[in-house]
mmCIF file of the N, C-alpha and C atoms, coordinates in Angstrom:
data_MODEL
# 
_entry.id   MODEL 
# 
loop_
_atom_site.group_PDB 
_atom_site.id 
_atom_site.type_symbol 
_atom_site.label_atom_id 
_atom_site.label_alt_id 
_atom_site.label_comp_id 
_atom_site.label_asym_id 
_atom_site.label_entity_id 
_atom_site.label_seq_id 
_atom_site.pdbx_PDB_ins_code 
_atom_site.Cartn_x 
_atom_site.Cartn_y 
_atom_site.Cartn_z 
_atom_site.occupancy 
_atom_site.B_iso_or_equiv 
_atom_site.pdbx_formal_charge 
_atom_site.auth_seq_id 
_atom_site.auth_comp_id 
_atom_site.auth_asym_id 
_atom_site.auth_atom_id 
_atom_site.pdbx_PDB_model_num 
ATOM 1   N N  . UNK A 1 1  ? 80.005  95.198  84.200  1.00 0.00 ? 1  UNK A N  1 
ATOM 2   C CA . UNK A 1 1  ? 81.092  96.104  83.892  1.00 0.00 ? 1  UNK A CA 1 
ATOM 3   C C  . UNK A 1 1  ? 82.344  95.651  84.652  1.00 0.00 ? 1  UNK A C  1 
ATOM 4   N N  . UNK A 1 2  ? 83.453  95.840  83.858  1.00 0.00 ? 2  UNK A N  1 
ATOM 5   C CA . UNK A 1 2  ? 84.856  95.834  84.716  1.00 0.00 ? 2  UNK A CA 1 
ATOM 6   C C  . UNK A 1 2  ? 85.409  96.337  86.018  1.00 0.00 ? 2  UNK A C  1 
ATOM 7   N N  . UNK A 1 3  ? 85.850  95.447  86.937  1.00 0.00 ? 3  UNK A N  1 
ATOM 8   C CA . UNK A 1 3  ? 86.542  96.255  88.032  1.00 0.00 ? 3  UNK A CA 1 
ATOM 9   C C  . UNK A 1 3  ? 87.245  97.262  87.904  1.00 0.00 ? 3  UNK A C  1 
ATOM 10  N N  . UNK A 1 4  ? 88.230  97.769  88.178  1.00 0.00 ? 4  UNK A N  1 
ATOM 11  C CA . UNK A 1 4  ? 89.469  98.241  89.048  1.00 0.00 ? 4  UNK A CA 1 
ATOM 12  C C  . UNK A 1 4  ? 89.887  98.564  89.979  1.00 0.00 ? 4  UNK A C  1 
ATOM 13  N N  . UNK A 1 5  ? 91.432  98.327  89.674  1.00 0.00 ? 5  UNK A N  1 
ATOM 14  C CA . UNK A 1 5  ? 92.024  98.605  90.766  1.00 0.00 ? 5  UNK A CA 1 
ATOM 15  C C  . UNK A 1 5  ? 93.151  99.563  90.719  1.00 0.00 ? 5  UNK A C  1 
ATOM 16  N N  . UNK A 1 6  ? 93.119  100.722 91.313  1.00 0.00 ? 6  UNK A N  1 
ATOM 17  C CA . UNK A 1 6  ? 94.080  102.279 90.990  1.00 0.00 ? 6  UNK A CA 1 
ATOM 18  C C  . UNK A 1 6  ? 95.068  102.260 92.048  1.00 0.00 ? 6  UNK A C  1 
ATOM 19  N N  . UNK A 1 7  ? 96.464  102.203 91.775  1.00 0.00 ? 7  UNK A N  1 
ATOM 20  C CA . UNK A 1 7  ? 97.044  102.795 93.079  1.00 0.00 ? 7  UNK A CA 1 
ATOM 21  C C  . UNK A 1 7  ? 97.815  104.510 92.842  1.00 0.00 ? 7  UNK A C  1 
ATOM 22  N N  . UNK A 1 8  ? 97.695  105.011 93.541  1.00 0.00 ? 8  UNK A N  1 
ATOM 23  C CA . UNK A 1 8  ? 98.273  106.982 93.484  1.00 0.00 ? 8  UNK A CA 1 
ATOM 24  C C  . UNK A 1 8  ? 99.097  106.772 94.536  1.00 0.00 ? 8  UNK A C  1 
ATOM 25  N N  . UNK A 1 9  ? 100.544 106.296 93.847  1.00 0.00 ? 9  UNK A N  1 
ATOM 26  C CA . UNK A 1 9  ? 101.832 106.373 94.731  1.00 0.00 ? 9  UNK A CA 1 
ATOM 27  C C  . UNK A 1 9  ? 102.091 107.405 95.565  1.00 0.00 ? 9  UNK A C  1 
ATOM 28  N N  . UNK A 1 10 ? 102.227 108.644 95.160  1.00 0.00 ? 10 UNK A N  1 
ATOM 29  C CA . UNK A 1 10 ? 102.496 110.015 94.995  1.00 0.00 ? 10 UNK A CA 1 
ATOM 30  C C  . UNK A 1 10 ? 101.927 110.930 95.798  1.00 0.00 ? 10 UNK A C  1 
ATOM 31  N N  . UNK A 1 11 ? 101.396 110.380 96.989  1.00 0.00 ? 11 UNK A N  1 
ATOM 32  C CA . UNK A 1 11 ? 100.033 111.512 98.074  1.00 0.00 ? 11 UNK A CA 1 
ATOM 33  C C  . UNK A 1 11 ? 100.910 111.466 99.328  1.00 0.00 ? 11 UNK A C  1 
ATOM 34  N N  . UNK A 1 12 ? 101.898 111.528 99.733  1.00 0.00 ? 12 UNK A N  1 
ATOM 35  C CA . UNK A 1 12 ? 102.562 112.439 100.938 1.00 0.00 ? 12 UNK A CA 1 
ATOM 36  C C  . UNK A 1 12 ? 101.573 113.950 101.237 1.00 0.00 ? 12 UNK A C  1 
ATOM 37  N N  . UNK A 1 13 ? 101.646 113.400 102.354 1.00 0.00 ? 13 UNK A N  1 
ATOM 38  C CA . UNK A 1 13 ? 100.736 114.477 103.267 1.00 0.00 ? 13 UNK A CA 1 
ATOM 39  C C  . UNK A 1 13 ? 99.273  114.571 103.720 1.00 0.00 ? 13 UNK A C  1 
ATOM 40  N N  . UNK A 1 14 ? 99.006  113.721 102.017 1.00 0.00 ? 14 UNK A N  1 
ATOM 41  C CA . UNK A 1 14 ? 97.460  113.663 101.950 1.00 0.00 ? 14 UNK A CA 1 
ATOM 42  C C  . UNK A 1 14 ? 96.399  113.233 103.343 1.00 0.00 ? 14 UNK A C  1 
ATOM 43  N N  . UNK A 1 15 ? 95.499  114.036 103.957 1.00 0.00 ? 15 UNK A N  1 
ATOM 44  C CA . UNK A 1 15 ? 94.907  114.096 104.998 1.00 0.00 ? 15 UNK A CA 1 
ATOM 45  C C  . UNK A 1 15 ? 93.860  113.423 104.867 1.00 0.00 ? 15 UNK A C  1 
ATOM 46  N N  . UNK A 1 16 ? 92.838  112.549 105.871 1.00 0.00 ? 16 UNK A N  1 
ATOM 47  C CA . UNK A 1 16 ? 92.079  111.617 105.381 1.00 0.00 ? 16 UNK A CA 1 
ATOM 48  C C  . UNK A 1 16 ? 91.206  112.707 104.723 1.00 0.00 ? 16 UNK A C  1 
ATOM 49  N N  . UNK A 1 17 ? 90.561  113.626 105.216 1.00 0.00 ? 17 UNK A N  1 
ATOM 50  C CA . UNK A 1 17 ? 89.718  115.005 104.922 1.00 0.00 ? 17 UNK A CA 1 
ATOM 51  C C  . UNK A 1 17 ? 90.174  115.000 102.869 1.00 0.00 ? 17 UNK A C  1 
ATOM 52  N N  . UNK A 1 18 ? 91.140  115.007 103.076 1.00 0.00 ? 18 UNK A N  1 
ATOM 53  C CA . UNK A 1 18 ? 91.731  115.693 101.423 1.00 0.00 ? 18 UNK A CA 1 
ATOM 54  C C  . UNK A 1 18 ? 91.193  114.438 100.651 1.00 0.00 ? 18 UNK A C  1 
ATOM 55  N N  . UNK A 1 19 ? 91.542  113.438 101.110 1.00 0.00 ? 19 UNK A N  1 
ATOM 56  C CA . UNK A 1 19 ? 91.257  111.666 100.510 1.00 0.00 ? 19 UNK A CA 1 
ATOM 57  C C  . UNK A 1 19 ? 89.777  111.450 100.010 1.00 0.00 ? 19 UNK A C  1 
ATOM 58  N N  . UNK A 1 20 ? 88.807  111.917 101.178 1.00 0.00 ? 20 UNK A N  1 
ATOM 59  C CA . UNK A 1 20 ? 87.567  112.259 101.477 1.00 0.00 ? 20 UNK A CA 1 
ATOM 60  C C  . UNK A 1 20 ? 86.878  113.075 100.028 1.00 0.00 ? 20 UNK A C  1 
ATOM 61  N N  . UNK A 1 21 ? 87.168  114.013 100.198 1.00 0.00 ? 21 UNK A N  1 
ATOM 62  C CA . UNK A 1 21 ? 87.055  115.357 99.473  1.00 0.00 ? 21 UNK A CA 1 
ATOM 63  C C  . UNK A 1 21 ? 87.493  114.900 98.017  1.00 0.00 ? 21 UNK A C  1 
ATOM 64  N N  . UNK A 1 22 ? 88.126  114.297 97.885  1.00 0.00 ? 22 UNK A N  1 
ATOM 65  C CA . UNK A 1 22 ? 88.760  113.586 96.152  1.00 0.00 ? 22 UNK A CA 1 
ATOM 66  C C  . UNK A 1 22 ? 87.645  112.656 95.948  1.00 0.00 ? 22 UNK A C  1 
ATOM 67  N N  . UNK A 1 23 ? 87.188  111.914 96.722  1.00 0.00 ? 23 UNK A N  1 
ATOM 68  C CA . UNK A 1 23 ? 86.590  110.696 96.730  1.00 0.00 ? 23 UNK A CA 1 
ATOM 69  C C  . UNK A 1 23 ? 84.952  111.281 96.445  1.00 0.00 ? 23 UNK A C  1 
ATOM 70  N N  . UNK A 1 24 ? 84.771  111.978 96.846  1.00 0.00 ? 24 UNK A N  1 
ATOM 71  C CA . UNK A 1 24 ? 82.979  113.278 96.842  1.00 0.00 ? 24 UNK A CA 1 
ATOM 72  C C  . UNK A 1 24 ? 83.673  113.469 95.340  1.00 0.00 ? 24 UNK A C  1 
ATOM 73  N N  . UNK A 1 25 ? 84.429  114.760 94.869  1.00 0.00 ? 25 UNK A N  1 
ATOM 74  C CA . UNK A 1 25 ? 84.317  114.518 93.385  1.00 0.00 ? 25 UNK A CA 1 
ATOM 75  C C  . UNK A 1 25 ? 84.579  113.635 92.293  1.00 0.00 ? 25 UNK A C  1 
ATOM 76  N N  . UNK A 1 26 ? 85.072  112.909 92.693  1.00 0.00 ? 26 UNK A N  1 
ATOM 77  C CA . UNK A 1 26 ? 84.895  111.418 91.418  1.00 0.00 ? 26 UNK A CA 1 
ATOM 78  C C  . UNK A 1 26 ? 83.688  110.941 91.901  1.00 0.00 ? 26 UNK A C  1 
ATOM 79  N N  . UNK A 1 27 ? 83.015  110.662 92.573  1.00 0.00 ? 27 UNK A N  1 
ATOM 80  C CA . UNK A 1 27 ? 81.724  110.302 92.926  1.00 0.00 ? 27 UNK A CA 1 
ATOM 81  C C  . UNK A 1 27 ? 80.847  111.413 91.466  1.00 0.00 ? 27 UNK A C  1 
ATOM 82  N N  . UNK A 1 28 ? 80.710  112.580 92.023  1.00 0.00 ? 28 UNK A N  1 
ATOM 83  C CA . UNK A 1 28 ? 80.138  113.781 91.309  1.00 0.00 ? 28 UNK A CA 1 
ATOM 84  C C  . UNK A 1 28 ? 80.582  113.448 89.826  1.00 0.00 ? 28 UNK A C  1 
ATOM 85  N N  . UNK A 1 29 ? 81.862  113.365 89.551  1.00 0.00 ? 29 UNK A N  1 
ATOM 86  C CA . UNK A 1 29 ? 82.362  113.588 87.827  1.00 0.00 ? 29 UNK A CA 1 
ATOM 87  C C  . UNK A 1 29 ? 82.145  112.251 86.914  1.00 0.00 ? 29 UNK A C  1 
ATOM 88  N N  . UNK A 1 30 ? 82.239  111.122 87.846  1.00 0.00 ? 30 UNK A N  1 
ATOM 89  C CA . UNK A 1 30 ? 81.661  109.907 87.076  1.00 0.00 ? 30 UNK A CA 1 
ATOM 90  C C  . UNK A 1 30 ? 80.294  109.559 86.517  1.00 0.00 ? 30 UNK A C  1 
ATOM 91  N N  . UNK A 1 31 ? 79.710  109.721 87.404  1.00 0.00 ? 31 UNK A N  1 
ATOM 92  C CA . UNK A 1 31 ? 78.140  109.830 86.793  1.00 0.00 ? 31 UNK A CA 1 
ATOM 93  C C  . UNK A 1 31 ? 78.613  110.305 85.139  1.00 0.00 ? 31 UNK A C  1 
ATOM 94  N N  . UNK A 1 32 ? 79.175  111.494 84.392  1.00 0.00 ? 32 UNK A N  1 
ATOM 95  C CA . UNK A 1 32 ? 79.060  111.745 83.744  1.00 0.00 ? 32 UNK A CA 1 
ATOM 96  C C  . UNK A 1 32 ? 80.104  110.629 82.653  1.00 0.00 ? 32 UNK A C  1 
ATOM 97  N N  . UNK A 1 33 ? 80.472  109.751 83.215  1.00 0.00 ? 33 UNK A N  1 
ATOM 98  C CA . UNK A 1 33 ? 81.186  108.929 82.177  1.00 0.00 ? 33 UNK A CA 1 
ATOM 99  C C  . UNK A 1 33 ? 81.001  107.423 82.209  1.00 0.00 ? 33 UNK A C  1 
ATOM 100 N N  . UNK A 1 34 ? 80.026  107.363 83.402  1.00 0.00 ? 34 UNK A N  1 
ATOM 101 C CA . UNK A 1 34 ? 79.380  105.879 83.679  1.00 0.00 ? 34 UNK A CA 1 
ATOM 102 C C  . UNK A 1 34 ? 80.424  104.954 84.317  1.00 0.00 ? 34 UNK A C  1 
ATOM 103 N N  . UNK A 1 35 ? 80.925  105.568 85.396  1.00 0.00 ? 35 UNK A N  1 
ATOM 104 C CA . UNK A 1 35 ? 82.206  105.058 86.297  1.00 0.00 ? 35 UNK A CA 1 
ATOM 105 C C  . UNK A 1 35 ? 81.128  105.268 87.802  1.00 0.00 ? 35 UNK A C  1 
ATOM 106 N N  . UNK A 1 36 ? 81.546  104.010 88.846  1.00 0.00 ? 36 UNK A N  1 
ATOM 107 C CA . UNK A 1 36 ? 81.074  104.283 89.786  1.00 0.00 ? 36 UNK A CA 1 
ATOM 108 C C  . UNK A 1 36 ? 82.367  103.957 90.802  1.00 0.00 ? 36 UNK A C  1 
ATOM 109 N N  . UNK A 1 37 ? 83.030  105.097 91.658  1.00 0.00 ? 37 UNK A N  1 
ATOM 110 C CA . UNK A 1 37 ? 84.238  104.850 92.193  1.00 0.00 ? 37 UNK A CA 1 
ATOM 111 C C  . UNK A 1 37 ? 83.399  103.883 93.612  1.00 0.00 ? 37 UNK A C  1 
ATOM 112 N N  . UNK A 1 38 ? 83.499  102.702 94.232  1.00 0.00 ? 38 UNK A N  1 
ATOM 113 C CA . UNK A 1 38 ? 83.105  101.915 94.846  1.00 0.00 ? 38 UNK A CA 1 
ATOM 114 C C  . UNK A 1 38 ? 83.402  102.035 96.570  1.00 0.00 ? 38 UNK A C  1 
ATOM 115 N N  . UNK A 1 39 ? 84.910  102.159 96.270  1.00 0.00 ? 39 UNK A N  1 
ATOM 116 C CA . UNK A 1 39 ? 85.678  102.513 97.762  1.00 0.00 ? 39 UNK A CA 1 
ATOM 117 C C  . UNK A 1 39 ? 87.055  102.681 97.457  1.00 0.00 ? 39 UNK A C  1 
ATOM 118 N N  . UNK A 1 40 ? 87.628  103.495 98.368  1.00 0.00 ? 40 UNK A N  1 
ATOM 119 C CA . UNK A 1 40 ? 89.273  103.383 98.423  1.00 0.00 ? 40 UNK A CA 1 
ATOM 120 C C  . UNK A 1 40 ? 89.509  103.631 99.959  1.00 0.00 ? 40 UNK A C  1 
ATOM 121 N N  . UNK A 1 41 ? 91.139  103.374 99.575  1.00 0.00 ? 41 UNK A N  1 
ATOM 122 C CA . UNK A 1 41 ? 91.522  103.121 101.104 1.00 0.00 ? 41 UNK A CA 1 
ATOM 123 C C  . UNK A 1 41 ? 93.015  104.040 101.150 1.00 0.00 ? 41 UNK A C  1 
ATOM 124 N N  . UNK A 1 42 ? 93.154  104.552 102.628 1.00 0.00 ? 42 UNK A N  1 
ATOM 125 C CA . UNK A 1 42 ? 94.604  105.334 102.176 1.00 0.00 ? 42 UNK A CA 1 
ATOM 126 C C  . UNK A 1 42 ? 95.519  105.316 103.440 1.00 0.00 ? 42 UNK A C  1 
ATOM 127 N N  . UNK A 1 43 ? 96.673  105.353 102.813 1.00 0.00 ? 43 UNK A N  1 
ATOM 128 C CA . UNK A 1 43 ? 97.599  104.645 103.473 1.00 0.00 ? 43 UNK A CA 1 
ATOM 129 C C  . UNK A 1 43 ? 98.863  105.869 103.830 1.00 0.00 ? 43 UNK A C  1 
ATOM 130 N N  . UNK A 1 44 ? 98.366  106.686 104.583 1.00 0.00 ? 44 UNK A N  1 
ATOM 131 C CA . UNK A 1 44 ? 98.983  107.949 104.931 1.00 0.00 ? 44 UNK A CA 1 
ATOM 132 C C  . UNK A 1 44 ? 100.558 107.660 104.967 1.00 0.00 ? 44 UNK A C  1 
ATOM 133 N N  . UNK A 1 45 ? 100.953 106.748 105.872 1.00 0.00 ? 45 UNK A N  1 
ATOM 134 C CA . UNK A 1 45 ? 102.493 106.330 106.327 1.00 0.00 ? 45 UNK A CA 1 
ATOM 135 C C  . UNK A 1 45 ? 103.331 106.387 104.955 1.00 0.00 ? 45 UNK A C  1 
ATOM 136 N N  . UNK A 1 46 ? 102.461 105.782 104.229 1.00 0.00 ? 46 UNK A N  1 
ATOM 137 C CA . UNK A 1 46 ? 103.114 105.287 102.758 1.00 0.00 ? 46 UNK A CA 1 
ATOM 138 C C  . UNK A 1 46 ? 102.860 106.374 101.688 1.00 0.00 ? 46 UNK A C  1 
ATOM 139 N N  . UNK A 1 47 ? 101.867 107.138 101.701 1.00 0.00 ? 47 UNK A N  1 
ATOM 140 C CA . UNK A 1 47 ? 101.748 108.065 100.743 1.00 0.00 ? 47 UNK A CA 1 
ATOM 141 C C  . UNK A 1 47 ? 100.912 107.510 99.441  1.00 0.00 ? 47 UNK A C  1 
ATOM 142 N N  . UNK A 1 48 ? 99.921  106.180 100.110 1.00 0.00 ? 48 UNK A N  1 
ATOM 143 C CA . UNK A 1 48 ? 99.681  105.714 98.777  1.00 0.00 ? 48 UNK A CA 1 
ATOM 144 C C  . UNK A 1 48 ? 97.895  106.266 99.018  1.00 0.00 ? 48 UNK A C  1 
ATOM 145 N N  . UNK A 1 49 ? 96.871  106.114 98.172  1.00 0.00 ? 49 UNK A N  1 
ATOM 146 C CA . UNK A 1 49 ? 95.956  105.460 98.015  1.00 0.00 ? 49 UNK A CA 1 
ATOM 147 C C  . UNK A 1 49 ? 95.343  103.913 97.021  1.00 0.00 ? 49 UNK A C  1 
ATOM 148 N N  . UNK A 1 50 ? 94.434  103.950 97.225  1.00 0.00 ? 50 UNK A N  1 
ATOM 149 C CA . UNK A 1 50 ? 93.714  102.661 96.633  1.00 0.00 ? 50 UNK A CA 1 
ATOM 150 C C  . UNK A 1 50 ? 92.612  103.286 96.059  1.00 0.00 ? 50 UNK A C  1 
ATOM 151 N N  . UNK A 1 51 ? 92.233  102.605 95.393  1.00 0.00 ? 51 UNK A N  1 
ATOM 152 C CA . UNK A 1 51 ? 90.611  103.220 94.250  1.00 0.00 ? 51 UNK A CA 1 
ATOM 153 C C  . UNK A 1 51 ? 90.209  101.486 93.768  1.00 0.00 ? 51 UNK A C  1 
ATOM 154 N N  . UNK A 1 52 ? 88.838  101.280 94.514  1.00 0.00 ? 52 UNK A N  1 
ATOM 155 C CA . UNK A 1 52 ? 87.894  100.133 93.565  1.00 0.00 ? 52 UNK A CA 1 
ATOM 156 C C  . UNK A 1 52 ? 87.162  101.106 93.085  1.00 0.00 ? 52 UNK A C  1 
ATOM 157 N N  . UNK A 1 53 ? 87.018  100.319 91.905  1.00 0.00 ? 53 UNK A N  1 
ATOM 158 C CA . UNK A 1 53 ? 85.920  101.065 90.465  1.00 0.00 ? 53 UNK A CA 1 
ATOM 159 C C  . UNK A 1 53 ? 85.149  100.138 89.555  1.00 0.00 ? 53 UNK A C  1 
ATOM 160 N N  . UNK A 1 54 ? 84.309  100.895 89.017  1.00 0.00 ? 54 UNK A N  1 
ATOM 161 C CA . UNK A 1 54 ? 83.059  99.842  88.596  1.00 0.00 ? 54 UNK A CA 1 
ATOM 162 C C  . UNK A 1 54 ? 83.150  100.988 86.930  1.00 0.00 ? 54 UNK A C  1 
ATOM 163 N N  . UNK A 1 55 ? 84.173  100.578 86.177  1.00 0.00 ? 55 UNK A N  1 
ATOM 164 C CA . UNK A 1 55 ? 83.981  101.257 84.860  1.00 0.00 ? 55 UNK A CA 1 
ATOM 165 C C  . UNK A 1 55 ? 84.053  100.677 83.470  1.00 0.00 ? 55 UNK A C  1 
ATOM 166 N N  . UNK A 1 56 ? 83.755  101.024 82.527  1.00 0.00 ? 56 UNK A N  1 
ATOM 167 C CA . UNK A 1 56 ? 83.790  100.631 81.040  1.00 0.00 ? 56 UNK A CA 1 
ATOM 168 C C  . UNK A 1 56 ? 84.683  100.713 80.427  1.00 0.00 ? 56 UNK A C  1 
ATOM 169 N N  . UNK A 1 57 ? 85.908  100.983 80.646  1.00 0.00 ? 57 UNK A N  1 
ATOM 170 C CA . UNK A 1 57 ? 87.413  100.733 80.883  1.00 0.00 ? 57 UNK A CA 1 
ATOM 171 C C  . UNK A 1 57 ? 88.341  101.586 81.810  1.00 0.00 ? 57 UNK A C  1 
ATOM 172 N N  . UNK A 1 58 ? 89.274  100.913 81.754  1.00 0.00 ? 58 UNK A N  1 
ATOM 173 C CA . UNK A 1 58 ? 90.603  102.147 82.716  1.00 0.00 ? 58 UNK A CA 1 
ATOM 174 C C  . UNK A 1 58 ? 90.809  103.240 82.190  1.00 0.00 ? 58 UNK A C  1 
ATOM 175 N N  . UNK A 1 59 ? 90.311  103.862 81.054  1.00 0.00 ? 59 UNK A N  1 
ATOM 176 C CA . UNK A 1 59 ? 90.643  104.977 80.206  1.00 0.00 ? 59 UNK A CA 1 
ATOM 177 C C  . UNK A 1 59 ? 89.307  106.104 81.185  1.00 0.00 ? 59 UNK A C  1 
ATOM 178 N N  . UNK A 1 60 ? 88.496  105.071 80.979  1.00 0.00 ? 60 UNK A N  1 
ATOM 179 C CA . UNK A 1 60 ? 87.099  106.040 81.846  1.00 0.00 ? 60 UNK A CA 1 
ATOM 180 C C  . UNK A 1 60 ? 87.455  106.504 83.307  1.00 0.00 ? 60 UNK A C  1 
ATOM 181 N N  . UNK A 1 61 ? 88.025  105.465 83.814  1.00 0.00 ? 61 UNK A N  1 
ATOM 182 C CA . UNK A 1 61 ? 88.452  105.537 85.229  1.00 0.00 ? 61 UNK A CA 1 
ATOM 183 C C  . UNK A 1 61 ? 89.636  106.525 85.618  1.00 0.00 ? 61 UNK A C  1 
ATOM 184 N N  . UNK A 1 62 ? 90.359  106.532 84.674  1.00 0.00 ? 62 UNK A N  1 
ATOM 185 C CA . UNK A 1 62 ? 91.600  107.757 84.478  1.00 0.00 ? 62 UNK A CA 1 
ATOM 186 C C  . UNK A 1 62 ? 91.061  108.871 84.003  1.00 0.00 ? 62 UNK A C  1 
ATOM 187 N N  . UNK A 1 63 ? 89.653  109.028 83.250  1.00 0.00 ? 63 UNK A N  1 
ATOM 188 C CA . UNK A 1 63 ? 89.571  110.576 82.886  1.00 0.00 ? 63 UNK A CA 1 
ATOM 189 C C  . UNK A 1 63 ? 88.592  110.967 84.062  1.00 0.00 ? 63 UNK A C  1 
ATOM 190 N N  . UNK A 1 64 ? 87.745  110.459 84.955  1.00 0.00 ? 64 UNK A N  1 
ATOM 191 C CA . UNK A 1 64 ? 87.184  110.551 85.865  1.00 0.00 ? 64 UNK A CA 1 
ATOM 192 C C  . UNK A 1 64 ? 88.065  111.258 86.972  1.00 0.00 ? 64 UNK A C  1 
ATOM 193 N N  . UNK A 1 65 ? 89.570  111.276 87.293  1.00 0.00 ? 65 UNK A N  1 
ATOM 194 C CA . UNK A 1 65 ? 90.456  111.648 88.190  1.00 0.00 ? 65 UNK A CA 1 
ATOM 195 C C  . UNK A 1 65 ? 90.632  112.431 87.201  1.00 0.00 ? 65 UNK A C  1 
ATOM 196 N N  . UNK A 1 66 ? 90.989  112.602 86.391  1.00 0.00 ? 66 UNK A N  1 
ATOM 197 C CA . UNK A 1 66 ? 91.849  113.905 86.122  1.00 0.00 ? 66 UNK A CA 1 
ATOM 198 C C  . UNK A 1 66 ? 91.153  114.756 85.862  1.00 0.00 ? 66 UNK A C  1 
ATOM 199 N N  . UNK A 1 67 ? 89.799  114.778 85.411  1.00 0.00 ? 67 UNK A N  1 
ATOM 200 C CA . UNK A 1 67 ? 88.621  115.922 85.181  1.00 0.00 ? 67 UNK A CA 1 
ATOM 201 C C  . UNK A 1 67 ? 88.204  116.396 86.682  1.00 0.00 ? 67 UNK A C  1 
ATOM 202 N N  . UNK A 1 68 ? 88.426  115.394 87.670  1.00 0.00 ? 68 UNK A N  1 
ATOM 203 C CA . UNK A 1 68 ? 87.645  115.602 88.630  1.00 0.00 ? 68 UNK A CA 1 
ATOM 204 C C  . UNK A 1 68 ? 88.320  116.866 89.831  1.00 0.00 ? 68 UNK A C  1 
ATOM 205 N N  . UNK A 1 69 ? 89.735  116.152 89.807  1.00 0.00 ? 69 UNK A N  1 
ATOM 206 C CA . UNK A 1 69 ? 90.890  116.807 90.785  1.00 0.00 ? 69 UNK A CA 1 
ATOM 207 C C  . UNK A 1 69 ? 92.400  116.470 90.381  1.00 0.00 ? 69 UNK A C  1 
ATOM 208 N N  . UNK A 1 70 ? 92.745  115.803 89.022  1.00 0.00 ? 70 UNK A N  1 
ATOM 209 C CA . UNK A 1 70 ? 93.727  116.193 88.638  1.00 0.00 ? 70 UNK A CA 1 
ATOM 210 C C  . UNK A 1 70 ? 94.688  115.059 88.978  1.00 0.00 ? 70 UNK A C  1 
ATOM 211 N N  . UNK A 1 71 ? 94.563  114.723 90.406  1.00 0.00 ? 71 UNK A N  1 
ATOM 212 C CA . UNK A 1 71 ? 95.260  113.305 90.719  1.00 0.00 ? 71 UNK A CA 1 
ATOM 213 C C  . UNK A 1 71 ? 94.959  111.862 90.108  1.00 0.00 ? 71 UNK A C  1 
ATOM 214 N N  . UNK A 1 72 ? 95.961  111.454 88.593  1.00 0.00 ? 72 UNK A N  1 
ATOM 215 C CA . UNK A 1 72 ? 95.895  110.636 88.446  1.00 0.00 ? 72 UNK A CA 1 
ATOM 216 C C  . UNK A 1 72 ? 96.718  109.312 88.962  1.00 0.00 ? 72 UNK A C  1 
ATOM 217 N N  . UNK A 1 73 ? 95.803  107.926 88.749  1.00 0.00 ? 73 UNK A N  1 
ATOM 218 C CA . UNK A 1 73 ? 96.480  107.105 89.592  1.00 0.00 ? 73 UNK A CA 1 
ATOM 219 C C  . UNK A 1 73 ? 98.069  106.465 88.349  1.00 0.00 ? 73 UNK A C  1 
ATOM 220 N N  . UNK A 1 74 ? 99.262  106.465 89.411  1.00 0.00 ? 74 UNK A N  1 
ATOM 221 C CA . UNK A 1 74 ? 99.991  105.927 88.577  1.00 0.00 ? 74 UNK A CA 1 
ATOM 222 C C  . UNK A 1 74 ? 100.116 104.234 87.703  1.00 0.00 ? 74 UNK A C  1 
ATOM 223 N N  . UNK A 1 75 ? 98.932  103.669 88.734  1.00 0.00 ? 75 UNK A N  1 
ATOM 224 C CA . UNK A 1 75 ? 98.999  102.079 87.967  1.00 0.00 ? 75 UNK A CA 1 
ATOM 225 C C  . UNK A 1 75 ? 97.508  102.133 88.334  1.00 0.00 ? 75 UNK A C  1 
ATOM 226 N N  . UNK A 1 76 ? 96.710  101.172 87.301  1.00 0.00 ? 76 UNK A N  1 
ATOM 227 C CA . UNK A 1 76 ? 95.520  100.590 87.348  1.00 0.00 ? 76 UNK A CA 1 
ATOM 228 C C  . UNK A 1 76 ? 95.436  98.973  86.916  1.00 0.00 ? 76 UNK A C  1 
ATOM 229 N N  . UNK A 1 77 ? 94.685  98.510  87.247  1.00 0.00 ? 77 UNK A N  1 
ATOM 230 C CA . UNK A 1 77 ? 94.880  97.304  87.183  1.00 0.00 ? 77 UNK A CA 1 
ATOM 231 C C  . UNK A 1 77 ? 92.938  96.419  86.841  1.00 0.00 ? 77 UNK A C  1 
ATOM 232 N N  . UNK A 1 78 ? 92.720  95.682  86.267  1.00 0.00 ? 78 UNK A N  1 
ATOM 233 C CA . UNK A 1 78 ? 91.516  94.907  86.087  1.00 0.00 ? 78 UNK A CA 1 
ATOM 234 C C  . UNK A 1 78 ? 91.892  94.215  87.322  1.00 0.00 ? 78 UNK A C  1 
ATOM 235 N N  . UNK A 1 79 ? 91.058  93.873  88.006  1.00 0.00 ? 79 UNK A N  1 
ATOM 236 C CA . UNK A 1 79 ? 90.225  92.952  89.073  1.00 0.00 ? 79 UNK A CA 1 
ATOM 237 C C  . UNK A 1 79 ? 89.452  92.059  88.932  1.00 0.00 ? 79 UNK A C  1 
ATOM 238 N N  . UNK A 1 80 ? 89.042  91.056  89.468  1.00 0.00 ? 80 UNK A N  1 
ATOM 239 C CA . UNK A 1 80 ? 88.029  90.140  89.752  1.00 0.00 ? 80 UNK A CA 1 
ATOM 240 C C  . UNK A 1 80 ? 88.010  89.547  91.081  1.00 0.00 ? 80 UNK A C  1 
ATOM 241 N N  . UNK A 1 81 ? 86.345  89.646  92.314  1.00 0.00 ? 81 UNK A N  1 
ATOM 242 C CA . UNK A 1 81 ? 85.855  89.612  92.933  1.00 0.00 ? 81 UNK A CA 1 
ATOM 243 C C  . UNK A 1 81 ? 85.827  88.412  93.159  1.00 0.00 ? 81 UNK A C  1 
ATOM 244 N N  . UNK A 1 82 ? 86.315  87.777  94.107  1.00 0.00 ? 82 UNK A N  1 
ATOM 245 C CA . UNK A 1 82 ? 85.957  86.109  94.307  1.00 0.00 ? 82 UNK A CA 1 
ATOM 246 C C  . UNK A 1 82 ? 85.904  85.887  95.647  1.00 0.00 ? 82 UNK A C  1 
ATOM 247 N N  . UNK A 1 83 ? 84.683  85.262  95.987  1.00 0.00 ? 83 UNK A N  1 
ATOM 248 C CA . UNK A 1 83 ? 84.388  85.137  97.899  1.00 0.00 ? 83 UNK A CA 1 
ATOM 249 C C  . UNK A 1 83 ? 84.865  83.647  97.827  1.00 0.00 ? 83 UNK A C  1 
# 
């Protein structure tokens, strides 16, 4: 299945706790669309987060956030893994 890569410009304030707590329900709401959110990372200073994802397209990966808690990411991007 396809990577991604999500960035959510738009999170001023966002607390790691709140980041946390987003990250538990896309965990929970994907199962139901065959998305596995992998890891993200967040970047308080900046107001951004990050989202790796393991989905069957970016459409899956975008309804997974917005069913889940509403915060969708403003850019997504395909990935590929190379050590």
């Amino acid at each position: 299945m396809p990577l991604y890569m999500d960035i959510h410009r738009k999170v001023e304030g966002a607390s790691p706790q709140d980041v946390a707590h987003a990250h538990e329900k896309d965990l929970a709401t994907g199962k139901d669309h065959g998305v596995r959110y992998l890891k993200y990372w967040h970047d308080p200073r900046e107001g951004k987060i990050f989202c790796l994802v393991d989905a069957p397209s970016a459409e899956a990966a975008r309804a997974v956030h917005r069913e889940a808690h509403g915060l969708e990411a403003e850019e997504i991007y395909q990935v590929e893994e190379h050590e």
